[in-house]
py3Dmol code that shows the C-alpha trace and the ligand (Angstrom):
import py3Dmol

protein = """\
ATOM      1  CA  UNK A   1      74.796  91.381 103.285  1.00  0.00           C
ATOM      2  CA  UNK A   2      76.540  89.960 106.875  1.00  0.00           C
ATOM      3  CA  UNK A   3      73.878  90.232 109.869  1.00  0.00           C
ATOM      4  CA  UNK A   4      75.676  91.783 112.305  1.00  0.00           C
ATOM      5  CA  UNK A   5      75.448  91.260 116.196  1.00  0.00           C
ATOM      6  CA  UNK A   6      74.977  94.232 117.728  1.00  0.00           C
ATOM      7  CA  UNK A   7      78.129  95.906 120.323  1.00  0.00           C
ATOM      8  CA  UNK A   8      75.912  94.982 123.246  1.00  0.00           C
ATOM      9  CA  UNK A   9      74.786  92.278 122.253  1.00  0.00           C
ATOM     10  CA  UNK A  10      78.642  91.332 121.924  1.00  0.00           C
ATOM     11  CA  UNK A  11      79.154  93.090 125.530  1.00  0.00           C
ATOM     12  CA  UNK A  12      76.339  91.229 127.374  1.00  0.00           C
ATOM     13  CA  UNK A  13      77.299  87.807 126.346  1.00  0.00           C
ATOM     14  CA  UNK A  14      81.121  88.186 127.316  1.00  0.00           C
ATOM     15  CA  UNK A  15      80.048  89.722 130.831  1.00  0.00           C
ATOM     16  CA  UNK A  16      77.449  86.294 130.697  1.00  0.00           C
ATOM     17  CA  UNK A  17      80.336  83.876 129.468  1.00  0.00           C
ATOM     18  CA  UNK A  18      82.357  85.888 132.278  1.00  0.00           C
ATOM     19  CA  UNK A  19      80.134  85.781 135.097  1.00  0.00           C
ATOM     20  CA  UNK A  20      79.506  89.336 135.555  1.00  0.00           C
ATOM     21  CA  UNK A  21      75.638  88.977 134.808  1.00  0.00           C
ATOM     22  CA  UNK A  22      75.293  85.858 137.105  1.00  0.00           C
ATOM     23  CA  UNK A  23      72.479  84.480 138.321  1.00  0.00           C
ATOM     24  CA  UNK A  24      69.486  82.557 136.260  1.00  0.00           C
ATOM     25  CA  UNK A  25      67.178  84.963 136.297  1.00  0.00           C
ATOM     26  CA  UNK A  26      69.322  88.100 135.617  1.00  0.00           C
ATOM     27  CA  UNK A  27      71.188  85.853 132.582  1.00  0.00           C
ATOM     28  CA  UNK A  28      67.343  85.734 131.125  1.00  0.00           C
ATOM     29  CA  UNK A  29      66.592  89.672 131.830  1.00  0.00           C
ATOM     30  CA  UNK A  30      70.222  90.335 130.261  1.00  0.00           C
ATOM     31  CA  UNK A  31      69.460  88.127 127.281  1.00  0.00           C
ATOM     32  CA  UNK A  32      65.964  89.690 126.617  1.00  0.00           C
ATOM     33  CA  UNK A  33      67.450  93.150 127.008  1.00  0.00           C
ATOM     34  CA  UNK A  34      70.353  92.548 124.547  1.00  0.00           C
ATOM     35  CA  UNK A  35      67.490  91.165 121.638  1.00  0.00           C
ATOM     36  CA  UNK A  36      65.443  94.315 122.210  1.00  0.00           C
ATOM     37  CA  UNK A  37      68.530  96.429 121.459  1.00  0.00           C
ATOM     38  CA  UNK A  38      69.746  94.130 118.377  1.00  0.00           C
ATOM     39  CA  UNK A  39      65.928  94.679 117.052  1.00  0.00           C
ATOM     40  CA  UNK A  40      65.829  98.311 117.947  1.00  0.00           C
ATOM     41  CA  UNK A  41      69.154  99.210 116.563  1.00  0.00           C
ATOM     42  CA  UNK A  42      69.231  97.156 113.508  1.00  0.00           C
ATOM     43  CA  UNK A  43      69.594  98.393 110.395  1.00  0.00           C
ATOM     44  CA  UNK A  44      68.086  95.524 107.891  1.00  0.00           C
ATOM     45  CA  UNK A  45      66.041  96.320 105.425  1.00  0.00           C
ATOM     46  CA  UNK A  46      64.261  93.604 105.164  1.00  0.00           C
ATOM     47  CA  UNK A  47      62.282  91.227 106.886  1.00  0.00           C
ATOM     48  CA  UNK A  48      64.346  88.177 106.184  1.00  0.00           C
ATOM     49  CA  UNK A  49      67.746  90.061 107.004  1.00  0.00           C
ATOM     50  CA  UNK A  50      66.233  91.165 109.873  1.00  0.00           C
ATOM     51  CA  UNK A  51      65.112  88.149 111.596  1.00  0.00           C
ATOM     52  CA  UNK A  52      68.612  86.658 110.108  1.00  0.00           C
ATOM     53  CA  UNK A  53      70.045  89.116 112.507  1.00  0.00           C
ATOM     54  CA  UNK A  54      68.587  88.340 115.777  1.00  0.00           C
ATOM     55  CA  UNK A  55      69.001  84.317 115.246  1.00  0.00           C
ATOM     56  CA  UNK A  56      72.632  85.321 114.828  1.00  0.00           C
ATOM     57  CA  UNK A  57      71.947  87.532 118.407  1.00  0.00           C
ATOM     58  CA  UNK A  58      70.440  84.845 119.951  1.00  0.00           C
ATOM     59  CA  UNK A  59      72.701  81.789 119.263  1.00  0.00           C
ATOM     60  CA  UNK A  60      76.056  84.453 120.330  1.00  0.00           C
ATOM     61  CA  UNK A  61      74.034  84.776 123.349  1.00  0.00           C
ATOM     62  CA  UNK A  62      73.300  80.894 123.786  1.00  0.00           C
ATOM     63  CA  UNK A  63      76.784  80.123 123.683  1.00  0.00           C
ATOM     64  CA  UNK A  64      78.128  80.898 126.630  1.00  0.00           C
ATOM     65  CA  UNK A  65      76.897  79.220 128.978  1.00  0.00           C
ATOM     66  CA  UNK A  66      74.664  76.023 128.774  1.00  0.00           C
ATOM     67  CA  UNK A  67      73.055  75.084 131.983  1.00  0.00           C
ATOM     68  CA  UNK A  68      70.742  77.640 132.979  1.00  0.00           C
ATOM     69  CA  UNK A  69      67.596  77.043 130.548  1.00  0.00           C
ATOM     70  CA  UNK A  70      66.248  80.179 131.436  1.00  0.00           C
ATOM     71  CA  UNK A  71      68.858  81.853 128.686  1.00  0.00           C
ATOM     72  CA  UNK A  72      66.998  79.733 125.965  1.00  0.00           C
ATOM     73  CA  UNK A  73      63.636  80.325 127.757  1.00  0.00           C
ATOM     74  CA  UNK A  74      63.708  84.431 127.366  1.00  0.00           C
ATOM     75  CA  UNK A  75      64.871  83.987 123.772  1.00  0.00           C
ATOM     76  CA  UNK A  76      62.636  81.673 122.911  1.00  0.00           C
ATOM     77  CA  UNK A  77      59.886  83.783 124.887  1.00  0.00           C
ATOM     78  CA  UNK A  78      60.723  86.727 122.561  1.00  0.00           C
ATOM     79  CA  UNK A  79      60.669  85.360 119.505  1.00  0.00           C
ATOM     80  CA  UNK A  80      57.660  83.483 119.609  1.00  0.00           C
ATOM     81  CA  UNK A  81      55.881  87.037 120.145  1.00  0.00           C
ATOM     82  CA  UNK A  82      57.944  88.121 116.459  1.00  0.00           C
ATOM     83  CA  UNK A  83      55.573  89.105 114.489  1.00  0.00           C
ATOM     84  CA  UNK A  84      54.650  91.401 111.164  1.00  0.00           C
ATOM     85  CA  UNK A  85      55.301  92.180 107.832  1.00  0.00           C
ATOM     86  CA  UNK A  86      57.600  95.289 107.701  1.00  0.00           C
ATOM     87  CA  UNK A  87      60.858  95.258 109.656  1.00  0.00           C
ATOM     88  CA  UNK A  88      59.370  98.099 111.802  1.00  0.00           C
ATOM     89  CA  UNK A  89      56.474  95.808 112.667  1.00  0.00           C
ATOM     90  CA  UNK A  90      59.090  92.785 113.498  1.00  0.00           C
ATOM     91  CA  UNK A  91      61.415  95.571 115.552  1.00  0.00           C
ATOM     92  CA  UNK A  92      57.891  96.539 117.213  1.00  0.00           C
ATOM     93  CA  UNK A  93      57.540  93.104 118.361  1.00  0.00           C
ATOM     94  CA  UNK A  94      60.503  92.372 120.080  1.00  0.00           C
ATOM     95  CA  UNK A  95      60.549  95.468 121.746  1.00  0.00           C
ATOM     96  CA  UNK A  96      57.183  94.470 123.162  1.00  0.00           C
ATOM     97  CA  UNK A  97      58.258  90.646 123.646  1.00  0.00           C
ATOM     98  CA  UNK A  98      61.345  91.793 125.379  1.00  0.00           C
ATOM     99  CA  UNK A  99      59.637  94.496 127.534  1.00  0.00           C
ATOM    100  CA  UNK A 100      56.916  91.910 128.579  1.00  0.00           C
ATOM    101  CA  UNK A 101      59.148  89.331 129.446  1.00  0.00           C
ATOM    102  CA  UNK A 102      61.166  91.129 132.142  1.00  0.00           C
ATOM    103  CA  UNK A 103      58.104  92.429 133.682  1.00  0.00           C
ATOM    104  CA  UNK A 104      56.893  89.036 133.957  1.00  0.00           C
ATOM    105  CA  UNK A 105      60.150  87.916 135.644  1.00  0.00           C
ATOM    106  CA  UNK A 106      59.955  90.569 138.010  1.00  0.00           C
ATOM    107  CA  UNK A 107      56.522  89.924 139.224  1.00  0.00           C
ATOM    108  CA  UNK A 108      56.852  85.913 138.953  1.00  0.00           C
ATOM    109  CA  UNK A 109      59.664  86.613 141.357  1.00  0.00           C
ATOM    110  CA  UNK A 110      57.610  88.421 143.949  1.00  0.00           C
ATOM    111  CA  UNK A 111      54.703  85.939 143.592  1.00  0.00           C
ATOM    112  CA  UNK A 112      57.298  83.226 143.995  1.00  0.00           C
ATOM    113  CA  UNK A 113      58.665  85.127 147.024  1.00  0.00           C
ATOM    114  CA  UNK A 114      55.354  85.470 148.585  1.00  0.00           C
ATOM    115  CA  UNK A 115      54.879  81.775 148.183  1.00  0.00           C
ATOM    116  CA  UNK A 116      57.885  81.267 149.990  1.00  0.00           C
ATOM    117  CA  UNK A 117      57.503  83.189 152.422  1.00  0.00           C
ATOM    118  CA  UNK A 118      55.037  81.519 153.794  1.00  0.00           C
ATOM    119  CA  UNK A 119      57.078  78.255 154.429  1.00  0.00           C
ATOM    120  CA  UNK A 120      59.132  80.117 157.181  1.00  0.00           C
ATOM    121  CA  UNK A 121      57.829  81.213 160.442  1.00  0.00           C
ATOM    122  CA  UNK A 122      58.983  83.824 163.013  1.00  0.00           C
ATOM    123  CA  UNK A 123      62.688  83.300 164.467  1.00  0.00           C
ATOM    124  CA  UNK A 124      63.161  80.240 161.561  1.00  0.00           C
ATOM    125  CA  UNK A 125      67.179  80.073 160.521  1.00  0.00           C
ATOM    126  CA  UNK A 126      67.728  79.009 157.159  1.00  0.00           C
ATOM    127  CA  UNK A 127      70.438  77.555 155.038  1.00  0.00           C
ATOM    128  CA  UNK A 128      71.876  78.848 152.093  1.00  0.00           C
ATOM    129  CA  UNK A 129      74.288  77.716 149.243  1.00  0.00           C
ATOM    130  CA  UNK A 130      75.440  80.157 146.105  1.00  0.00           C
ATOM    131  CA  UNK A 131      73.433  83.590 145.553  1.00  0.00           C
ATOM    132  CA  UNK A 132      69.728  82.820 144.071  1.00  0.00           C
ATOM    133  CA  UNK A 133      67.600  86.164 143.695  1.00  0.00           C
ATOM    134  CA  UNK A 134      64.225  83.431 143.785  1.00  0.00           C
ATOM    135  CA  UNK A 135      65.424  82.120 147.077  1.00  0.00           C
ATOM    136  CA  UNK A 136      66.492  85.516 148.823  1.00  0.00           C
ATOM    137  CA  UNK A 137      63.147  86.872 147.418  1.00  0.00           C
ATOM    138  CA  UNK A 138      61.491  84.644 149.919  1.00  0.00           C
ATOM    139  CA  UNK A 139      63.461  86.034 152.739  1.00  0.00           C
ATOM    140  CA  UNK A 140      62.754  89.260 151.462  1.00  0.00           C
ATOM    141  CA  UNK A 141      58.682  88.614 151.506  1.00  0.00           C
ATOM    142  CA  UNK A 142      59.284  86.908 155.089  1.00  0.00           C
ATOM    143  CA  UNK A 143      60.755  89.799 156.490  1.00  0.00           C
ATOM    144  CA  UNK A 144      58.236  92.401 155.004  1.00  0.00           C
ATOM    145  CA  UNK A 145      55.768  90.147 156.765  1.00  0.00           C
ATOM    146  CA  UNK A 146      57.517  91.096 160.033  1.00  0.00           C
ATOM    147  CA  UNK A 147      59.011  87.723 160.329  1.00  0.00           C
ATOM    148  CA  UNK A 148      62.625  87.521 162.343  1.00  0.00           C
ATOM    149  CA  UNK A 149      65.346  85.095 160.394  1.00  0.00           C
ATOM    150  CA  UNK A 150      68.851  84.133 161.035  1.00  0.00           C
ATOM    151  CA  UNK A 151      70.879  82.961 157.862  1.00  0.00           C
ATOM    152  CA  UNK A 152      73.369  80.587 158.006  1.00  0.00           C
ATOM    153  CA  UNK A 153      75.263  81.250 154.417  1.00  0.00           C
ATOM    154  CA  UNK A 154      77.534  78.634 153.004  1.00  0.00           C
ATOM    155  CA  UNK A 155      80.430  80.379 151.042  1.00  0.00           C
ATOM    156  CA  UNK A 156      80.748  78.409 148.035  1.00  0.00           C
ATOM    157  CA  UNK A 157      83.396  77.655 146.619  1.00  0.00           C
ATOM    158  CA  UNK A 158      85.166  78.383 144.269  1.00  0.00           C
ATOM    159  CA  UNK A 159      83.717  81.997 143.551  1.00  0.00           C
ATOM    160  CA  UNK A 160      82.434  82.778 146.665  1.00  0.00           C
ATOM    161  CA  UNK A 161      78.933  83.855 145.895  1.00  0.00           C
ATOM    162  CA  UNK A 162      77.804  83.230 149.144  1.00  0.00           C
ATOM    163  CA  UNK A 163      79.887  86.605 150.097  1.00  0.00           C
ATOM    164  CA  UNK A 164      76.441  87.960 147.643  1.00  0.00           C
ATOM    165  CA  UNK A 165      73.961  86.096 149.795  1.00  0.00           C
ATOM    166  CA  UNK A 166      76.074  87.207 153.247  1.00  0.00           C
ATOM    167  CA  UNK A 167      75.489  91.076 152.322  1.00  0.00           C
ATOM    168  CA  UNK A 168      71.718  90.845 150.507  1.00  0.00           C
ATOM    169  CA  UNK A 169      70.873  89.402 153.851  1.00  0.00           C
ATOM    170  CA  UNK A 170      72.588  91.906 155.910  1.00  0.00           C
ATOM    171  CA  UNK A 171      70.758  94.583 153.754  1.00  0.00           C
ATOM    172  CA  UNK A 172      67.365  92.938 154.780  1.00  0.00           C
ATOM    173  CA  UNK A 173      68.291  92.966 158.331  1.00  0.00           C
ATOM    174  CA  UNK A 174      69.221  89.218 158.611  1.00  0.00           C
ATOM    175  CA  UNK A 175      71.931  88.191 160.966  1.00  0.00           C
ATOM    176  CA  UNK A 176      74.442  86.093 158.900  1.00  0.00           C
ATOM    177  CA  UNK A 177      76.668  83.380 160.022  1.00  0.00           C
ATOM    178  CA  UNK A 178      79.001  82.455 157.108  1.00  0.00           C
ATOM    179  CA  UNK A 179      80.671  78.757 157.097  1.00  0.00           C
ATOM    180  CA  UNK A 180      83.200  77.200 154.750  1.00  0.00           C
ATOM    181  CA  UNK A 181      81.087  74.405 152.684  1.00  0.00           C
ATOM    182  CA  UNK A 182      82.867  71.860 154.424  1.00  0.00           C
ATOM    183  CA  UNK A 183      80.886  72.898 157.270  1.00  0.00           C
ATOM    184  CA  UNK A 184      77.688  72.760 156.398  1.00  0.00           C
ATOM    185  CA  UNK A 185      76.875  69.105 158.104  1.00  0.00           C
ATOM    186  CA  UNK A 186      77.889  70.143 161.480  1.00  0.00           C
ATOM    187  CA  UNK A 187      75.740  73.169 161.221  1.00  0.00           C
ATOM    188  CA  UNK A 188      72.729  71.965 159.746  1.00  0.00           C
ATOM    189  CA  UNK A 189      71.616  70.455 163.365  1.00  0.00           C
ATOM    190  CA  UNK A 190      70.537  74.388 163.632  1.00  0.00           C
ATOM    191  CA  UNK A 191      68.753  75.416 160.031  1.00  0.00           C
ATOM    192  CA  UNK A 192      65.335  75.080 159.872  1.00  0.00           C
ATOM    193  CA  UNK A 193      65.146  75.126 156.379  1.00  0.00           C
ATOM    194  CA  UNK A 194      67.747  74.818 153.553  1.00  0.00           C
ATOM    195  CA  UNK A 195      67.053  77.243 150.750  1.00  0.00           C
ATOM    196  CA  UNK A 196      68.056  77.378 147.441  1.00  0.00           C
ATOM    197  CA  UNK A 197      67.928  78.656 143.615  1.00  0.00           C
ATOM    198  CA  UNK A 198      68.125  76.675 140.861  1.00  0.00           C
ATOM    199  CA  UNK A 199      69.868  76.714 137.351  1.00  0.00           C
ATOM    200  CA  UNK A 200      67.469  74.506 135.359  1.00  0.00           C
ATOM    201  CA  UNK A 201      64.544  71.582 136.761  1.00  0.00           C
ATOM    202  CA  UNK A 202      64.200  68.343 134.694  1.00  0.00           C
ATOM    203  CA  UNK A 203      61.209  66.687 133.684  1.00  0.00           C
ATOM    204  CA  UNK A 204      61.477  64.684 136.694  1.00  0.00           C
ATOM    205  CA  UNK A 205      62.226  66.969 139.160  1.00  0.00           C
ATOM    206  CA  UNK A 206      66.095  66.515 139.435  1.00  0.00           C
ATOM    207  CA  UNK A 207      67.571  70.106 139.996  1.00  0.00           C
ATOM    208  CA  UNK A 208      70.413  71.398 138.261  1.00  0.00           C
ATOM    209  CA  UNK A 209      71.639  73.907 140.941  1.00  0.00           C
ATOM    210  CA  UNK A 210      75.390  75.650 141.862  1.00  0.00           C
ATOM    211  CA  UNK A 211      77.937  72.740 142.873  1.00  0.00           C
ATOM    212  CA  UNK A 212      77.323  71.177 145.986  1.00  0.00           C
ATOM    213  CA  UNK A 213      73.834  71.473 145.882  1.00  0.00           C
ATOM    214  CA  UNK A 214      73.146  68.068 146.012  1.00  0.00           C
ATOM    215  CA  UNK A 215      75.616  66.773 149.006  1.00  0.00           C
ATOM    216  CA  UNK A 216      74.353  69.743 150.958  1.00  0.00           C
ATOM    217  CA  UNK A 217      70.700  68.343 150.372  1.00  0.00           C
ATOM    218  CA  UNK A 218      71.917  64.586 150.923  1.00  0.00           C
ATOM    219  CA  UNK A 219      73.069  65.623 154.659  1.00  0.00           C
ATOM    220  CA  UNK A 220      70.167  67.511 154.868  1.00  0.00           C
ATOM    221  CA  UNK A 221      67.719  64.480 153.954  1.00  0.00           C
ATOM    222  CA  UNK A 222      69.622  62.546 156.633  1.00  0.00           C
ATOM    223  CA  UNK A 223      68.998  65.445 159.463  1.00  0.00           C
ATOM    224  CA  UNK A 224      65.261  65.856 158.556  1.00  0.00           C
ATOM    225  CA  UNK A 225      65.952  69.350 157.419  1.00  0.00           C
ATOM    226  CA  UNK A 226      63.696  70.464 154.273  1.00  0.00           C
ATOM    227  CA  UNK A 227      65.129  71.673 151.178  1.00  0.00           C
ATOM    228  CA  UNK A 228      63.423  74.135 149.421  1.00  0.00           C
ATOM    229  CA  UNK A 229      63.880  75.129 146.094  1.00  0.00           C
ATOM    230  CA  UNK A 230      62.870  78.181 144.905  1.00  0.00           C
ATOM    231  CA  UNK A 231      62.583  78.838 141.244  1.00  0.00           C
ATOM    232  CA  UNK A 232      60.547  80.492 138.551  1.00  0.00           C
ATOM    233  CA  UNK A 233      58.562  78.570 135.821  1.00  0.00           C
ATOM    234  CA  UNK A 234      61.869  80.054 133.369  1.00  0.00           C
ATOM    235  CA  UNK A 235      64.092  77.380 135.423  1.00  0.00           C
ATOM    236  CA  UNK A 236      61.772  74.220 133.774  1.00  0.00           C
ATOM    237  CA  UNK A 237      63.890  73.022 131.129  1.00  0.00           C
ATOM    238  CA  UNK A 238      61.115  71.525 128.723  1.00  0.00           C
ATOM    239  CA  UNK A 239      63.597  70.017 126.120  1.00  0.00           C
ATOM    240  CA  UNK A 240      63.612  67.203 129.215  1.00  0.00           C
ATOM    241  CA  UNK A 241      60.312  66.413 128.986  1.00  0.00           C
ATOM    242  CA  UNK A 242      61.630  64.331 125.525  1.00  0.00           C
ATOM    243  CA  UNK A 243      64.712  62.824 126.725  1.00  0.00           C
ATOM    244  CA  UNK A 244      67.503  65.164 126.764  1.00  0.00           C
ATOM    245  CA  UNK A 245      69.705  66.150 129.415  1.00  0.00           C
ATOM    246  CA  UNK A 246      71.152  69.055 131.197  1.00  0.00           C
ATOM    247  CA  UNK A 247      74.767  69.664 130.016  1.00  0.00           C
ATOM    248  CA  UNK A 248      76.591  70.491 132.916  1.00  0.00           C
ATOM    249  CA  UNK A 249      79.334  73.714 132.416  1.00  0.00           C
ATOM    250  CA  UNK A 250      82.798  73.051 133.059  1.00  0.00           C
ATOM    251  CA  UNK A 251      84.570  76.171 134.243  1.00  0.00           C
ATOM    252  CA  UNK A 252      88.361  77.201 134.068  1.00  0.00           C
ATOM    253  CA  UNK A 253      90.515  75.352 136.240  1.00  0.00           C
ATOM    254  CA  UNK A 254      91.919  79.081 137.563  1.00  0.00           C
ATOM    255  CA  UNK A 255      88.580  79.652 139.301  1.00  0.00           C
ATOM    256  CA  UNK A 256      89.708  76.553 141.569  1.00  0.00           C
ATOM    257  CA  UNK A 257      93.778  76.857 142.026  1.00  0.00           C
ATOM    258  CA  UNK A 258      96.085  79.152 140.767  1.00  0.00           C
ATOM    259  CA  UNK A 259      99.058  78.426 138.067  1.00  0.00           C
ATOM    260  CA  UNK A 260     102.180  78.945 140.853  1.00  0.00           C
ATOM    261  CA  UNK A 261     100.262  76.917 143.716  1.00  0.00           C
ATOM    262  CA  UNK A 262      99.582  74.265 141.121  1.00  0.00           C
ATOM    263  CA  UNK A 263     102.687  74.452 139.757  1.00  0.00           C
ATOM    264  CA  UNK A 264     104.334  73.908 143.297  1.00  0.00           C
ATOM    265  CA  UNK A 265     101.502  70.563 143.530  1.00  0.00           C
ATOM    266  CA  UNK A 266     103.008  68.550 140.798  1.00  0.00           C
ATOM    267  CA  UNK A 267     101.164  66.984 138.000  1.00  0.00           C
ATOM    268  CA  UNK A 268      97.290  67.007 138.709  1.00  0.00           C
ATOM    269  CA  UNK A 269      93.811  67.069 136.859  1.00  0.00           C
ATOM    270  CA  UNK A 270      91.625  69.634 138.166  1.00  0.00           C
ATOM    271  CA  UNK A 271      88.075  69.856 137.454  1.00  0.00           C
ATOM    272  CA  UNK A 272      85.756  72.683 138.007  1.00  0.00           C
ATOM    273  CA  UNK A 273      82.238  71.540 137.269  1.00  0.00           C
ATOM    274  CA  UNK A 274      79.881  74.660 138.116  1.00  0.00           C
ATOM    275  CA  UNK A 275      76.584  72.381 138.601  1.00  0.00           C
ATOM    276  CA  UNK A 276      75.344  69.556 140.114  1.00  0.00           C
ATOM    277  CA  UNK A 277      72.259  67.199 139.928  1.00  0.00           C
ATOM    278  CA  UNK A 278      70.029  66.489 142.993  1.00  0.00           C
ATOM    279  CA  UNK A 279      67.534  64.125 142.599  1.00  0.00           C
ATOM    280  CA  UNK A 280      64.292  64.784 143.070  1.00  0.00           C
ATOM    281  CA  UNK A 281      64.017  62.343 146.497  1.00  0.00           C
ATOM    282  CA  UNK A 282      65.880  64.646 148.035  1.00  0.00           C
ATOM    283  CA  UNK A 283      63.928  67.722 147.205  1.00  0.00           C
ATOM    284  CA  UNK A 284      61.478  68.688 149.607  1.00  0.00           C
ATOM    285  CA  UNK A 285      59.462  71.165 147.618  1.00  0.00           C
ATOM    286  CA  UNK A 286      60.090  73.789 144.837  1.00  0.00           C
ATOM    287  CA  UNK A 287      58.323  77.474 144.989  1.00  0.00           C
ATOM    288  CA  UNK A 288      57.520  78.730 141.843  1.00  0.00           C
ATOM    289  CA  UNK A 289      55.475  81.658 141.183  1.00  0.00           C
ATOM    290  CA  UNK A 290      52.074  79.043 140.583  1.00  0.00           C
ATOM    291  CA  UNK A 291      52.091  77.713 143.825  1.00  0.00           C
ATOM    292  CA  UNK A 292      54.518  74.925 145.250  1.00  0.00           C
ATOM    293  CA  UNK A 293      55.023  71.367 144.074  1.00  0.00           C
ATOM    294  CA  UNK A 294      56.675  68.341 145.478  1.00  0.00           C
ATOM    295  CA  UNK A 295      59.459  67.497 142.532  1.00  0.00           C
ATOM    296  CA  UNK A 296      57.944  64.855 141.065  1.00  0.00           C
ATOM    297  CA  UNK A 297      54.975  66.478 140.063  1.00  0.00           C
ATOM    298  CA  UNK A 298      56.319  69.565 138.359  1.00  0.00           C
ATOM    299  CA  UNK A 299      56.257  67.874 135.193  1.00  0.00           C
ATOM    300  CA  UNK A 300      52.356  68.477 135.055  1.00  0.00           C
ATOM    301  CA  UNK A 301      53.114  72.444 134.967  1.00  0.00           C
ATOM    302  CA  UNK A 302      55.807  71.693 132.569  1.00  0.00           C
ATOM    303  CA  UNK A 303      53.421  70.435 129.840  1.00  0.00           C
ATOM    304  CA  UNK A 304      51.284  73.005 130.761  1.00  0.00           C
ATOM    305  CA  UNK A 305      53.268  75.853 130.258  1.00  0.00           C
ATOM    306  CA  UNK A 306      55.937  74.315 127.465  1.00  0.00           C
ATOM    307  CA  UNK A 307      53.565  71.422 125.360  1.00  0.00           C
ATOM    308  CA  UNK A 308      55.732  69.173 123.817  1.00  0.00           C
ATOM    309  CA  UNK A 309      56.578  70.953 120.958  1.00  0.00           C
ATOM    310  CA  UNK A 310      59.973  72.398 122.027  1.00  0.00           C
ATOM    311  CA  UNK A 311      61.342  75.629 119.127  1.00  0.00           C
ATOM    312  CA  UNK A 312      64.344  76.740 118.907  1.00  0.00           C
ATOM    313  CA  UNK A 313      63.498  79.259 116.473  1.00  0.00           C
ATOM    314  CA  UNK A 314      67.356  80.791 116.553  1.00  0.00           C
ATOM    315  CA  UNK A 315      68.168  77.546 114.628  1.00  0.00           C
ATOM    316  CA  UNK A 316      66.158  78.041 111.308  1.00  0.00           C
TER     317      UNK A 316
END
"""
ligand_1 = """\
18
RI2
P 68.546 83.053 140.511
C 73.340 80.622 140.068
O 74.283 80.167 139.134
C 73.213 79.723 141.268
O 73.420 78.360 140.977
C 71.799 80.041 141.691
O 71.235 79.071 142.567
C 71.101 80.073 140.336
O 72.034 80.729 139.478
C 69.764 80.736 140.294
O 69.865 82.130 140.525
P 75.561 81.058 138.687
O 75.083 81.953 137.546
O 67.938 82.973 139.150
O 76.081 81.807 139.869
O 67.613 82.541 141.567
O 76.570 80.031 138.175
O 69.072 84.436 140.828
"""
view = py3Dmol.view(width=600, height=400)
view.addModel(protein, "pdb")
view.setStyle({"model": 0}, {"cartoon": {"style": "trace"}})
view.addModel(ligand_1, "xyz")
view.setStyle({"model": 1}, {"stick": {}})
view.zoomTo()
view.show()
């Protein structure tokens, strides 16, 4: 008998591979979701087929799109809670792995945001690049605290997430100023903090964040402006605690240019990498929901929370 990958499972990793579930964290709460229903709808009739099933679920959802580690961290999260003898016992588990998972990513973001909050004082302006729901959560916290803000939100280029973080802010009562990305140097002079998400963190604190990331936080180094980076334990990518390294996505060359405006350019290469690397030096601090570490001591949590034994159970 074929396993077969469930319509939504299908439908949530196209809308992943396609950007319409963006984001880190919501990639993770989409791929946990789209297990539960491959377990909950499944049909095997046994144990094997049914496990056969969701590694086939999980490695459709893997591939499509390899930076942010917290897609392999919610998988891997749910199936180490797979459990049981019967299929209804395995289906039981997921459901319960799945369930437990995005609770824990909902509250890990409000502890995180707490954390955060508390790095920015009354009448701060901060910095942003891309659209991170762990860094806005901060701003959120801050302003439930009573705490006025001004946002100065860096478009970025080329799909214009920053458009997200413009409105978000708005919604939270934060008056926006939106620049170009070129313009971020001139305008750092008045952040008080530059703010934002990340994809995946390395052993050694590099972060793997949206494109541009890492000039923006170069400039920012050279200004005395802090970068924070705020991101849930899911964002530690333990498979760099032996060695490996963060493949970086390469995106369609249509996000960048389109075919008649290239056409009318002549013969060119375009690249569209959608991540970048900043290393840790220029990292200031990253908020995660246990506390805040300088970069180059997150490894410590990392064993804590990953070991060194890294599964990928979707393999077998
Ligand atoms: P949260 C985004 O990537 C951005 O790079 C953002 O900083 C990061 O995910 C984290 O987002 P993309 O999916 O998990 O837009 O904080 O390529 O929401």
């Amino acid at each position: 008998m074929v396993s077969q990958i469930h319509p939504d499972v299908e439908a949530t990793a196209t809308e992943i591979a396609s950007m319409e579930i963006r984001g880190a964290a919501t990639i993770a709460e989409a791929a946990a979701r789209a297990l539960r229903v491959q377990a909950e709808e499944s049909d095997a009739d046994d144990p094997r087929e049914f496990d056969r099933e969701l590694r086939r679920a999980a490695r459709r959802l893997l591939d499509t799109r390899p930076t942010a580690v917290s897609l392999p961290n919610s998988l891997r999260y749910v199936f180490q809670r797979l459990a049981g003898d019967t299929v209804e016992e395995r289906r039981a588990s997921v459901v319960d792995g799945a369930r437990e998972f995005c609770e824990r990513l909902d509250n890990a973001q409000d502890d995180l945001g707490a954390i955060g909050a508390n790095r920015l004082r009354d009448g701060d302006t901060i910095l942003t690049h891309c659209h991170s729901t762990d860094a806005l959560s901060c701003v959120e916290a801050a302003r439930e605290q009573g705490k006025s803000l001004n946002a100065i939100v860096k478009e970025t280029r080329p799909r214009k997430q920053g458009h997200i973080t413009a409105r978000q802010l708005r919604e939270m009562g934060v008056p926006v100023t939106l620049i170009v990305d070129g313009a971020a140097g001139r305008y750092l002079d008045d952040a008080d903090h530059v703010i934002v998400g990340a994809d995946s963190i390395a052993a050694d604190g590099a972060v793997i964040n949206k494109i541009g990331t890492r000039s923006l936080a170069v400039t920012a180094r050279e200004r005395d402006t802090p970068i924070v980076v705020a991101a849930q334990t899911i964002k530690l990518d333990p498979a760099t605690l032996s060695g490996h390294t963060v493949e970086i996505e390469m995106r369609a060359e249509k996000e960048v240019i389109g075919e008649d405006e290239r056409d009318s350019i002549g013969e060119i290469t375009v690249e569209n990498p959608a991540f970048d690397v900043t290393p840790p030096r220029y990292v200031d601090a990253i908020v995660t929901e246990r506390g805040q570490f300088p970069p180059e001591s997150i490894v410590t949590l990392m064993r804590e929370l990953f070991g060194e034994q890294i599964r990928t159970p979707w393999e077998n």
